[in-house]
N, C-alpha and C positions, 0 to 999 in steps of 0.2 A: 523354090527360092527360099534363103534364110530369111528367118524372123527377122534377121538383121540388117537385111539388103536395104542400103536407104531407097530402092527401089519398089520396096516392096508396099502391098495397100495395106498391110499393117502397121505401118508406120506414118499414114497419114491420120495424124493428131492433133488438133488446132490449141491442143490446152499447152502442151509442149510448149508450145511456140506463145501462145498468151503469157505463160508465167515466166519468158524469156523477155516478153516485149515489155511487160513489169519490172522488171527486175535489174536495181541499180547495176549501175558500173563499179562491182564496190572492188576492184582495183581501186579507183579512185579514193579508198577508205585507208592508203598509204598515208592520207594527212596525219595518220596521230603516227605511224612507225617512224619516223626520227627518234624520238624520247618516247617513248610507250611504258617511263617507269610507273611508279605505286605512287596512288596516291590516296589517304589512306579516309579526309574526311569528306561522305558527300552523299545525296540524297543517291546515288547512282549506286552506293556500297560499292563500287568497284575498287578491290588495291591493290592486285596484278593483272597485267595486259602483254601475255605475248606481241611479239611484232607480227607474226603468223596471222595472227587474228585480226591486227590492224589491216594485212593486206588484202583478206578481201577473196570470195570465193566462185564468182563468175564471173570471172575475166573467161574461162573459155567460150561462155555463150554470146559476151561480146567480138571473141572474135570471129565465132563462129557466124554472126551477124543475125540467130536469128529472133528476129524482130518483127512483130508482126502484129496490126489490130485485133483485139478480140473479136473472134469469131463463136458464133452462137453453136451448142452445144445441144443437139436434138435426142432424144432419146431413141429414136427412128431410125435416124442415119447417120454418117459421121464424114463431116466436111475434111476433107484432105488438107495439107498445109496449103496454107496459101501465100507465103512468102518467105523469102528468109536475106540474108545479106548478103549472099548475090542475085538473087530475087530483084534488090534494090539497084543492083547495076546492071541488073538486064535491064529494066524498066526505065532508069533515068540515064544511062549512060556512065562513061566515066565523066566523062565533063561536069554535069549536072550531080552526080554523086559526091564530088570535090567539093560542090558548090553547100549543099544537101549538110554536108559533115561540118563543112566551115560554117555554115551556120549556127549548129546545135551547139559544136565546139567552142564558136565564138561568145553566145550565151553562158558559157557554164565557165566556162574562163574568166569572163569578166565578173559572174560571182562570185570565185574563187578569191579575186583581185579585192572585191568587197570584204567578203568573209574573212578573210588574213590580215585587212583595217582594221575593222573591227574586234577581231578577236585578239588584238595584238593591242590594244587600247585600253589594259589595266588586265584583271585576273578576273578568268570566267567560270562559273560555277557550271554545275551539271543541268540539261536542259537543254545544249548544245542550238540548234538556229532560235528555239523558243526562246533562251536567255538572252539570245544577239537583239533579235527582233523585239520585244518585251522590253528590254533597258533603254534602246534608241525610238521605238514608236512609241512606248505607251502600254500598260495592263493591258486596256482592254484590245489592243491590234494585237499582242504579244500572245497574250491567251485564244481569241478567237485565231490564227494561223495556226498557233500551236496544238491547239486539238485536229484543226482540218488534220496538218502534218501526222500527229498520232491517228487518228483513223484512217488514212493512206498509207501507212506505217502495216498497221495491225490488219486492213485488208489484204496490203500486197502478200501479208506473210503467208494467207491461205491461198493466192492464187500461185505463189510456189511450190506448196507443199500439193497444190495437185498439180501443177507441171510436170512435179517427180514423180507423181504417181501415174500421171499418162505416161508418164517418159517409161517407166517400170513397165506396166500393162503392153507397152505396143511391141517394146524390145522381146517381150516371154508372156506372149498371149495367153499362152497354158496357163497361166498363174491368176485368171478373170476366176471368180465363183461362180459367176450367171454365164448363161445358155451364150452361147455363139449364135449371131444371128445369119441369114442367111435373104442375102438380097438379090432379088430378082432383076436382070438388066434387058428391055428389049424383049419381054418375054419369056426368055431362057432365064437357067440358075446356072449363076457361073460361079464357080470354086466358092470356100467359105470365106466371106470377106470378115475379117475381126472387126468387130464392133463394140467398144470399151463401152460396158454397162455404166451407165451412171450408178447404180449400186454397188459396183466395186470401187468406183471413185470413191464415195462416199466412207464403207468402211473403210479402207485402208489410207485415204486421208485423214479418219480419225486417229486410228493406230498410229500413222506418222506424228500427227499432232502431239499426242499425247507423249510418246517417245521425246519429241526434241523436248515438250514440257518438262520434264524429268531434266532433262541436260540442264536446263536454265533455271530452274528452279535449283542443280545442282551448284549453283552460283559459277564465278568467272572462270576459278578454277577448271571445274568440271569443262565450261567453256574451251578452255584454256587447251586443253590437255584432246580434246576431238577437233581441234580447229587444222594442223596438219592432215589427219585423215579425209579433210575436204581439200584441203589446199593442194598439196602434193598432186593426186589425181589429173586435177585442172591445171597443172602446172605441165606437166608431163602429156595433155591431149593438146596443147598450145603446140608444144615441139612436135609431135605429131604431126600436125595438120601441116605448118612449115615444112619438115622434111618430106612430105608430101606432095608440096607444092613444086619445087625443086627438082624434087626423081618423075615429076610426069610428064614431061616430056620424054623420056625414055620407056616407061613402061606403060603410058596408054591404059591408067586402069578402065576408060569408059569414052565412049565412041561420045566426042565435043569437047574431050580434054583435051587440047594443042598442046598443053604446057607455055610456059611463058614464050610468048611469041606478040612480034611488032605490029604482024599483020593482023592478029586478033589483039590489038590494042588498040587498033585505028577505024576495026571494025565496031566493035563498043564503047568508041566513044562518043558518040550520039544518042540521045536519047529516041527509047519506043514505047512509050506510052501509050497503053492500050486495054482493050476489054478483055475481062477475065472469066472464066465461069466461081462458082461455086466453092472446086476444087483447085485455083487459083492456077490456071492453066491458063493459056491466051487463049479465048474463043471471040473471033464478031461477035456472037449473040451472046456471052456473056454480061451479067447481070452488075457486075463491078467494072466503075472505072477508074486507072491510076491517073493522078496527076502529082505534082511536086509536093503540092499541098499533101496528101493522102501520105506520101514517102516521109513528109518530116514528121508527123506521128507514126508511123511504123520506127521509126529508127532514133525519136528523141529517147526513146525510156534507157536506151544503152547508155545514153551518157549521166544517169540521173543517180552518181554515186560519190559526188563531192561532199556531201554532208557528213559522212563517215564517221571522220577526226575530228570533227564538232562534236558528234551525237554523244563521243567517247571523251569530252573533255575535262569531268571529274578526273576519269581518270588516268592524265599526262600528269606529267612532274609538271612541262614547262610550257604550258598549252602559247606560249606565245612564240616558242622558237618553233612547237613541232605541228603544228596549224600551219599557218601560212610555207613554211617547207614541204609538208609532207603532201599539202592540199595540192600545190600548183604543181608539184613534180609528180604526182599521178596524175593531175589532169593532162598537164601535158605530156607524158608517156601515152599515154592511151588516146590522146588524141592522133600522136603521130600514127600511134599502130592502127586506128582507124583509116588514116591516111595512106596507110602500105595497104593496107586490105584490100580499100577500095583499087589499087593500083593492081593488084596481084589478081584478085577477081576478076578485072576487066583484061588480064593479059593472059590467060591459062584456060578460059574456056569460051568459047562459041555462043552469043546469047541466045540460042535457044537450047541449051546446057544450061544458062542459067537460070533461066526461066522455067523449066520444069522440074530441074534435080529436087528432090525433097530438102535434104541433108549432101551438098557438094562438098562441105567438108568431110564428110564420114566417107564419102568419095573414093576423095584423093587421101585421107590419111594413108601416114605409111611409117612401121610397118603391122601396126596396131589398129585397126580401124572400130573393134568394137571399144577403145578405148573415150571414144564420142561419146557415146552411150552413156555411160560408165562419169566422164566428165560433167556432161550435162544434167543429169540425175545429181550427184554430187554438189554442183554448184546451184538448182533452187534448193537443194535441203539445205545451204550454208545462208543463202542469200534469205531463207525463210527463219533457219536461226536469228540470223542479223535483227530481223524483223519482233521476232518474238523477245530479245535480249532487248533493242534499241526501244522499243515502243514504254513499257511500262515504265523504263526509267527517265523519259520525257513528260509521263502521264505526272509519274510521283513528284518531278523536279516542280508541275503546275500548279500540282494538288498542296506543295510547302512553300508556297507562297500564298497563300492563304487569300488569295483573290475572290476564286466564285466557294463558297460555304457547300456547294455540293459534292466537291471534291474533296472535301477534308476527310473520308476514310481512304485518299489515297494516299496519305502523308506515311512518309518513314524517318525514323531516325537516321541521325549521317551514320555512315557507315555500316548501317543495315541496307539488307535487299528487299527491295518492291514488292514482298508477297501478294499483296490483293491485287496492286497493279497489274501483277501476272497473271492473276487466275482470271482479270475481269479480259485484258487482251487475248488470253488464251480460249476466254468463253466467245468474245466475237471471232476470232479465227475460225475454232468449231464449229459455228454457226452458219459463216459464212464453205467450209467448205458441205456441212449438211444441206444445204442448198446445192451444191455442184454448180450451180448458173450463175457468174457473177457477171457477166459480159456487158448487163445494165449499167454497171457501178464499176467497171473498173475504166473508165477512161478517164474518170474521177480522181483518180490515184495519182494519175500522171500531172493533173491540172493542181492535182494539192501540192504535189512538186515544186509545180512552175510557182504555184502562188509564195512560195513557201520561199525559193529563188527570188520571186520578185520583192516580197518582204525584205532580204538583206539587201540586195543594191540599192533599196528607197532608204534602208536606215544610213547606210554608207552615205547617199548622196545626200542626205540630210546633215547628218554629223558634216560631212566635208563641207557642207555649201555653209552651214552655217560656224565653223570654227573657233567652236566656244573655247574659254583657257584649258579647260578640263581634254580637250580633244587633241590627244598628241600620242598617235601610233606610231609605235617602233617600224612597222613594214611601212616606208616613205614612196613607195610605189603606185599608189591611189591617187584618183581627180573625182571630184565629184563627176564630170560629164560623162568618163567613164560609168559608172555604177547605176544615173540615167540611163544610158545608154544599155545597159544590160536588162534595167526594170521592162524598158521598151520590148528589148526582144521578147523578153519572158510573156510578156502578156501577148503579143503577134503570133506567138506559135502557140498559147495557147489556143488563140481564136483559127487559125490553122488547121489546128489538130481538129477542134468540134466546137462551133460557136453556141451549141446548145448547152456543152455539158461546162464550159467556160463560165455560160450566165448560171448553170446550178451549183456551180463551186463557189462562184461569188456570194451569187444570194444563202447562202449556205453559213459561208463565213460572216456574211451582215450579218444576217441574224444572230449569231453566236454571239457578234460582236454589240448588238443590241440585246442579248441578253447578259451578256459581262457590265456594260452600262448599267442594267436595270438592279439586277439581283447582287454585282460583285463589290466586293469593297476598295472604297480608294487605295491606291499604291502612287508613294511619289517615288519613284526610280531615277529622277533625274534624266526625265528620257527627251529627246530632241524634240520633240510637239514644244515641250514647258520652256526649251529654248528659243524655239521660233519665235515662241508667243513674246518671250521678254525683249528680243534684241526688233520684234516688229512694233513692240510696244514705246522703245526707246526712238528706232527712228519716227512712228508718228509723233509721238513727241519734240524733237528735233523739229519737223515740219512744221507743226501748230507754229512753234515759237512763243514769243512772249506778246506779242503784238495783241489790240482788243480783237475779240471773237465778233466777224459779223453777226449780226441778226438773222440771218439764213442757217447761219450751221451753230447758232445758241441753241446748249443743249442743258437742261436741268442737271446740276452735280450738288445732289440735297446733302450738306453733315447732319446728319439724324444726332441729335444730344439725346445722349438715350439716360441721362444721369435726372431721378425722380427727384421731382419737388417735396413727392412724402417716401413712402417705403412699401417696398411692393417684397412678394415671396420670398424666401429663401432660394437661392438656386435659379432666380428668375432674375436678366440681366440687362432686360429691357422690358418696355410695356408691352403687351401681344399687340397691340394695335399699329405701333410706330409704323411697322414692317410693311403692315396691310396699307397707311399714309402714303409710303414712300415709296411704294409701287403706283399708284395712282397721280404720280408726280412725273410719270415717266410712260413717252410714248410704248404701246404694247411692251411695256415691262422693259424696256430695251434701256439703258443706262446706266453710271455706278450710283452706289448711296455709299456714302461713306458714315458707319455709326460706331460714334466715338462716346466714351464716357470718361468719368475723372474719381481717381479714387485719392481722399486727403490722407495725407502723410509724408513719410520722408523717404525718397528714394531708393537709396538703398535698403532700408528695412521691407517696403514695401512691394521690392518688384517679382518677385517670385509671384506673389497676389496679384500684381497687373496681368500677369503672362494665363494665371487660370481664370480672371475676368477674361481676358481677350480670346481663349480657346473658346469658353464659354456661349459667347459675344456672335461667334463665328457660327458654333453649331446652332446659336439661335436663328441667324439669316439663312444658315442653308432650311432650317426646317419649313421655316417660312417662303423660301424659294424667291429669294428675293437678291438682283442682283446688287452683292455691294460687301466693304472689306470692312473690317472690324479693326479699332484700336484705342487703348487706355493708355491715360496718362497718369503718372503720379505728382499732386501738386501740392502746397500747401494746406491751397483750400481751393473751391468752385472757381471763383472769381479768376484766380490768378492761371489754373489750368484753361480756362476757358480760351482765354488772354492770347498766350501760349500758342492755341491749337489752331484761334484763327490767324495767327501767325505764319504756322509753318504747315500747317496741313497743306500736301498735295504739291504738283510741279507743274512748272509754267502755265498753260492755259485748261492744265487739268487740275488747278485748285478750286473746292466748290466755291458754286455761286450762291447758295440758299445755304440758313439755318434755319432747321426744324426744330421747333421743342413743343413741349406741354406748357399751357396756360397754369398757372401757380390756382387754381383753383381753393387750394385749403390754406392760403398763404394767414388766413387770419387763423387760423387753428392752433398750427404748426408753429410759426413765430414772425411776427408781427415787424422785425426789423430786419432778421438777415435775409429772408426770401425777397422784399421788395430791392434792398439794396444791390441783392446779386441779379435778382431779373432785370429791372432796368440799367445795370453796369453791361451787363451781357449786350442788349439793344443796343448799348453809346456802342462798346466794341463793334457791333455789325455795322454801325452806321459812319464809324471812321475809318474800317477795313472794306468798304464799300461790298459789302455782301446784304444783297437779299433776307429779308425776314418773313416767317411763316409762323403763325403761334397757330394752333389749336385747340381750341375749345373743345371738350366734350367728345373728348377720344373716344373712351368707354363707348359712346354712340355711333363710333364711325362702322359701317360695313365694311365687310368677307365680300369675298368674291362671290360669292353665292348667294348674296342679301340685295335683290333688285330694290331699287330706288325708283319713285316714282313724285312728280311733279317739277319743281323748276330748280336751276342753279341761280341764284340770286347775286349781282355783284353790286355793291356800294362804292362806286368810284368818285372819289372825292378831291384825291393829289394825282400826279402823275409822277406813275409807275413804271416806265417805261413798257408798261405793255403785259409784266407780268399778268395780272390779277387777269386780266384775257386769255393770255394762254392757258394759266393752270385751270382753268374753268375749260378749255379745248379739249386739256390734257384727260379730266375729267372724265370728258364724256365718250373718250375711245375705252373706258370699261365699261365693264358689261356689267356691273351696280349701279352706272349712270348712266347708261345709254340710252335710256325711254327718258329722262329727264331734257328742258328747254332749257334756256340762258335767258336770263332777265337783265339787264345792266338798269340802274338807277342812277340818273345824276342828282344830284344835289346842290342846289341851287337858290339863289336868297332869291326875299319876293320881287324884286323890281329887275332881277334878269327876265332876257328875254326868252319864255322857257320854247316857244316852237322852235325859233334860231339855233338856240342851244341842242334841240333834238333832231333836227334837221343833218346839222354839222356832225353829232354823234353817229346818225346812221350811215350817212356818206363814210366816215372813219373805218366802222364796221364793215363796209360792205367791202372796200377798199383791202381790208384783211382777210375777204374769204373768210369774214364767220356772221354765222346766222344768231342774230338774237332779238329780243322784242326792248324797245328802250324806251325807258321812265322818267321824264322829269319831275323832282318833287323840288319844293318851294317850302325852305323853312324860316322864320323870323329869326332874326341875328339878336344877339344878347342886349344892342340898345331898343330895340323896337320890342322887347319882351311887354309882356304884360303879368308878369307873377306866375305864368304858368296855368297851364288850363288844369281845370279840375279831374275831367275825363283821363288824363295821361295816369296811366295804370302804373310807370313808372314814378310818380311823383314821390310813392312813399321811399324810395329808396333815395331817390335825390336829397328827400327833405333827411333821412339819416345820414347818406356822405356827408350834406354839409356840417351835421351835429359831430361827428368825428374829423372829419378835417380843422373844425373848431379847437375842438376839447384838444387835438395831437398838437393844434398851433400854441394853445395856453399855455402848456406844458413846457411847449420849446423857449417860448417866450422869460415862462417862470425862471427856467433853468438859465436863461441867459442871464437874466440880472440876478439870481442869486451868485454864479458865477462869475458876475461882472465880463463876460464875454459875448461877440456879434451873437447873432441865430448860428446853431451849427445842427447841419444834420446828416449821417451818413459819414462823420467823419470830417465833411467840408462847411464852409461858410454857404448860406443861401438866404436867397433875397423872397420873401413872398409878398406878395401884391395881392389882398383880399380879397380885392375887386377882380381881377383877374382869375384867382382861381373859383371862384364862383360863374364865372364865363365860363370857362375849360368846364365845370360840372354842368352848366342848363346846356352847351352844344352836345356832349356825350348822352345826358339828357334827349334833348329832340331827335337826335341820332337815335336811339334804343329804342321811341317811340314810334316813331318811322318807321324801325324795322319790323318791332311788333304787330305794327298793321299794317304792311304790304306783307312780310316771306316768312308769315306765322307758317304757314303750309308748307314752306320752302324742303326740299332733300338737305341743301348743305347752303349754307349764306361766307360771303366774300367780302369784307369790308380793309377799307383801308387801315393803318395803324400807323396815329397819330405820333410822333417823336418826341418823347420826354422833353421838356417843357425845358429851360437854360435856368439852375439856380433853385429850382423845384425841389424839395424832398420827393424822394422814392416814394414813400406811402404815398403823398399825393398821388401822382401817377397810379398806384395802385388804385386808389381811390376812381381815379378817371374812368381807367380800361373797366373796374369792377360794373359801375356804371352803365358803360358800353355795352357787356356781353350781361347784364342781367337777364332773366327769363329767356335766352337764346341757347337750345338745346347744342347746336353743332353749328359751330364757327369757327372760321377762318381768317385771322388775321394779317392782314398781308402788309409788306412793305418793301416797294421795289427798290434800286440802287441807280445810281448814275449814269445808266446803258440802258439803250432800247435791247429789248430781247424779242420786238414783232417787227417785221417792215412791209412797206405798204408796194414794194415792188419784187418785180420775177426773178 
């Protein structure tokens, strides 16, 4: 018997048939041959493409069908083929085989339908699905697929280059280096059966390796000019096998060929699903069994060569005519010729012909039959070319976009070729075929396909569902439900194919895609996620409306003033601490801060300046990790930007509710008249634009996340607040620097209240809110029932200086009035002061400060209300007051709630 007899046990090869079941349909690689001119700048260097080359160099093995699960590779023995495409129609039938194809078909068509959206939707660089997917998901989706892709790429290229080399070995056994083995059957030794040493796989899969390396390193040209010598061959074993199918009915080359006949069309067309041994024979006690599931992973890898004209889209002239042409008119060619296949296979042979032939098309070829051979060998060295030319310049197109840092020696200039990119692809090829056993990992290849497939239908239906103005493709033949619909299939058959290697390709790509996260650098692409987010951002928006926010779904929206009372660093653009505030404002950090600053001057001269505070601004919050948006203003001065911001800052029910700033601490340092007058203008604005206020004292003091806290939250409630000063002390204590810390509430109350009543009703209120706290009644004397002030008040000596400077400021003003012959003015305006009255406003800040001195000396952080600038009062006064209030209190909180409950007492 000929070496060549597809009968013969020398030709039972299962690597054959692996690096067939791998290996794209790159007919399907007709997407760039409409326009395959020069294109001349591009990470890909490529800038001529014959059409030859566009076409694609196994199409014979597709039609030849054969297609088969990897099969394990023992050094011992050598598993016989165990399927091929008519394999698949003995097994499923024709019925079931129709069904089978239109499935795989219908998948890769409807990505196709994606793929010609999207690539038809502006001009597409080199990078081919990675660019598609990348610009419409996002860096970090675009990069994690697009490696999967390059390493399913740069595998399959080895599991071709030994297909060709099993395919070589089994056709001219003589040509093995190592011993022929000889295996014993039953006993007896029967004839020498050939047994391909993994040793010669090995070397002359290097030698092959290295050989196409040289082509491709030869650049496109070189490509260019060997791309015929594959094609041709395959071209000419296609019409072979036809005219062979045709003339068998006449000459009978092999006992179960009918030749096209009705009765063996009616006979096969039922499916016979059944157990196989080994050497994929039908046995009962065989150890495999087929079902539909098992056939659509035998026969998905044929159609997995749509990506082609993508992969090659540097270099098209007109990637938007010759994609979507080139793509759907190979897909649909070779879907129909899978369709006559499967027709022709079920009407010409006998299924148990088709179930055992090894090779039925090397068969019936006529009148050429080692031309099989000859094809198949041919088309994995093209289809491994494909692999070794396609992979590096996907790798190089990742590595110049300058995402992950690790990749940056793969960058090339345009119009240069990939060299490292080649050598590092060409080193895992090597690898992978010095191994000889890839059978682990190649079902992996297939699933980086599908995933790779499922990437574009999700960007497609993304772009489609959301129709941003910028989304206007020329190919008008797309739906979004379409491109769902294909995401669908893609992921069903891979769970199909193998539910185990589906979750290793996922978990595979998370990870990538959490290390692109972790280690890569931001890219804005303008990719549909940043669309979703704005047009989901605008209908909640819509929703809120303008109407007041219950008290259920009130949520903190702090403006951080991050503009200093004195002057901090160079290069520093807010205080370190604000950030660390403004997270503790906010349940588990979850909420926006909006931090705003003002720089004086005149707009136009100034805004270049606003734009590098505001980058600034930004990179400060992200360091800080803090969520919230950054924005300056330019104004004349403090005052009137401030004005301004709580104006217009923010839309509809997402304008903040709170202003944060710093307590003017050095106000008497610094100057003595513009700080009080802009701090308390700042307060009138928050309390006419009904926003919340929060001052803090003693920033510098406030804790890191890492600074545990220990003893009580202290609240001073004195006015009603709508409930703030309770929540932000709640808020408090969901971090982990307050969490061992209590809540204290204090009221404050004159002596002839009823202080149990009063404490009574407070805890009822409390408990009514679902919060835990211990409450204080204290009992101070009101300014008529004073007595001069007790001696023991450790604040006394600062009361008795405010009042010696509130004195001396009033003389003053007074002087100037009658030297002027004009009312009191101060700040600008007329004001009325009442002597007796502000000597009140100082003994209550007074007894207040004492108070708090001796109950929350030990306190973590103290809560008190903040009293409202007084009607008519000079600023310094007020300054005066508050100075008062927060003497000898390290970390303070000044609160002032606004016109809305922000707690309610029901579900």
């Amino acid at each position: 018997m000929s070496s060549l007899d597809p009968t013969s046990s020398s030709f039972n090869n299962p690597r054959i048939i692996k690096a067939a079941n791998m290996m794209q349909n790159e007919s399907d690689s007709l997407s760039g041959g409409s326009d395959a001119d020069v294109n001349n700048a591009d990470v890909n260097g490529i800038r001529t493409e014959s059409k030859l080359e566009l076409f694609g160099f196994d199409s014979l093995v597709n039609i030849l069908g054969l297609r088969r699960p990897p099969l394990a590779l023992e050094t011992e023995k050598m598993y016989p083929l165990l399927s091929n495409g008519p394999r698949i129609v003995g097994m499923a039938g024709i019925g079931e085989s129709l069904l089978l194809v239109s499935f795989c078909c219908l998948c890769t068509f409807l990505t196709a339908v994606s793929l010609s959206a999207i690539a038809t939707n502006g001009a597409m660089k080199g990078g081919g699905p990675y660019y598609l997917i990348g610009r419409a998901l996002g860096p970090e989706v675009g990069v994690s697929i697009g490696l999967c892709f390059f390493l399913g790429t740069a595998v399959a290229g080895a599991l071709y280059v030994l297909g060709a080399v099993e395919t070589f070995l089994s056709a001219v056994p003589h040509a093995g280096i190592f011993t022929v083995t000889i295996t014993p059957v039953n006993g007896t030794t029967v004839g020498p059966i050939h047994q391909i040493s993994v040793h010669d796989l090995q070397i002359y899969g290097i030698v092959v390796t290295i050989i196409l390396c040289f082509i491709v390193f030869g650049g496109v040209k070189m490509i260019n000019r060997v791309a015929p010598a594959f094609l041709i061959p395959v071209l000419f074993s296609v019409i072979c096998i036809f005219l062979g199918v045709f003339v068998s009915g006449k000459d009978k080359p092999s006992e179960g060929i009918t030749g096209l006949s009705l009765s063996t069309f009616k006979d096969n067309w039922s499916s016979a699903y059944q157990m196989t041994n080994e050497a994929g024979r039908p046995d009962p006690n065989g150890s495999v069994y087929w079902n539909f599931n098992a056939l659509v992973g035998l026969f998905f890898p044929a159609v997995t060569g749509i990506m082609a004209g993508s992969n090659r889209s540097a270099s098209l002239k007109d990637t938007q005519r010759s994609i979507p042409i080139g793509t759907l008119a190979s897909q649909l060619a070779t879907s129909a010729l899978y369709f006559v296949s499967v027709l022709i296979f079920g009407a010409f042979a006998t299924r148990e012909k088709l179930l055992t032939d090894r090779l039925l098309t090397a068969t019936v070829a006529w009148p050429f039959p080692v031309i099989i051979y000859v094809g198949i060998i041919l088309s994995t060295l093209g289809a491994a070319l494909q692999s070794l030319t396609g992979a590096p310049r996907l790798l190089a197109a990742i590595a110049n976009d300058d995402i992950l840092p690790v990749l940056s020696y793969f960058k090339v200039a345009d119009g240069s070729e990939p060299h490292i990119a080649t050598f590092f692809t060409a080193f895992i090829c090597l690898g992978c075929v010095v191994i000889g056993n890839l059978d682990l990992i190649s079902p992996t290849i297939t699933m980086f396909y599908l995933l790779c497939y499922a990437g574009v239908n999700l960007s497609c239906f993304l772009l489609d569902l959301l129709d941003a103005p910028s989304w206007r493709p020329r190919w008008k033949f797309h739906h979004w439900s379409l491109s769902l619909l294909g995401a669908s299939i893609c992921i069903v058959i891979m769970f199909l194919i193998s539910w185990s290697f589906t979750v290793i390709s996922l978990a595979l790509a998370c990870l990538i895609y959490k290390y692109v996260c972790i280690k890569g650098k931001a890219g804005d692409w303008g990719d549909g996620f940043k669309s979703a987010y704005f047009q989901l951002a605008l209908r909640s928006l819509r929703s809120l409306g303008a109407n007041q926010v219950h008290p259920k779904n009130w949520y903190p929206i702090p403006l951080i003033f991050c503009r200093p009372w004195g002057k901090l660093p160079e290069n520093v653009p807010c205080h370190p601490k604000l950030a660390d505030f403004a997270n503790c404002m906010k349940k588990k950090g979850r909420g926006m801060s909006i931090f705003v600053s003002i720089l004086d001057g005149d707009y136009h001269e100034c805004a270049e300046d606003a734009k590098t505070a505001c980058q600034q601004l930004s990179a400060y919050i992200e360091y800080k990790q803090c969520e919230g948006v950054a924005e300056v203003m330019v104004a004349p001065d403090m005052s009137s930007g401030f004005r301004g911001i709580i104006q217009t800052m923010g839309l509809g029910n997402l304008k903040p509710n709170i202003v944060v700033m710093r307590y003017p601490e050095i106000w008497r340092r610094e100057n003595l008249i513009e700080i009080p007058s802009t701090f308390v203008g700042i307060i009138n604005d928050c309390i006419v634009a009904n926003k919340a206020v929060v001052i803090v004292k003693g920033l510098e003091e406030w804790p890191n996340m890492y600074q545990r806290q220990f003893g009580t939250i202290d609240l001073y409630w004195i006015v009603r607040d709508g409930g703030l000063m309770l929540l932000l002390s709640q808020l408090l204590l969901t971090k982990e620097s307050f969490e061992n810390c209590k809540i204290q509430v204090f009221c404050i109350a004159e002596e002839e209240t009823d202080a149990e009543g009063l404490k009574a009703d407070v805890k009822k209120f409390l408990y009514d809110l679902r919060m835990q706290a211990e409450v204080i009644v204290i009992t101070i004397k009101t300014w008529d029932a004073q007595d001069g002030g007790s001696s023991h008040d450790e604040s006394l000596e600062a009361f008795t200086a405010a009042q010696h400077r509130v004195s001396d400021y009033l003389g003053k003003m007074k002087e100037a009035s009658e030297k002027e012959g004009t009312p009191l003015m101060a700040d600008g305006k007329n004001v009325t002061v009442n002597e007796q009255q502000v000597d009140k406003f100082l003994y209550t800040t007074l007894k207040l400060n004492s108070t708090i001195l001796r109950y929350s000396r030990m306190a973590a952080v103290i809560l008190v209300s903040l009293p409202p600038p007084p009607v008519h009062h000079p600023s310094y006064f007020y300054m005066e007051y508050l100075d008062l209030l927060v003497e000898n209190i390290p970390r303070l909180l000044i609160v002032r709630g606004y016109r809305k409950d922000v707690v309610t007492l029901f579900t």
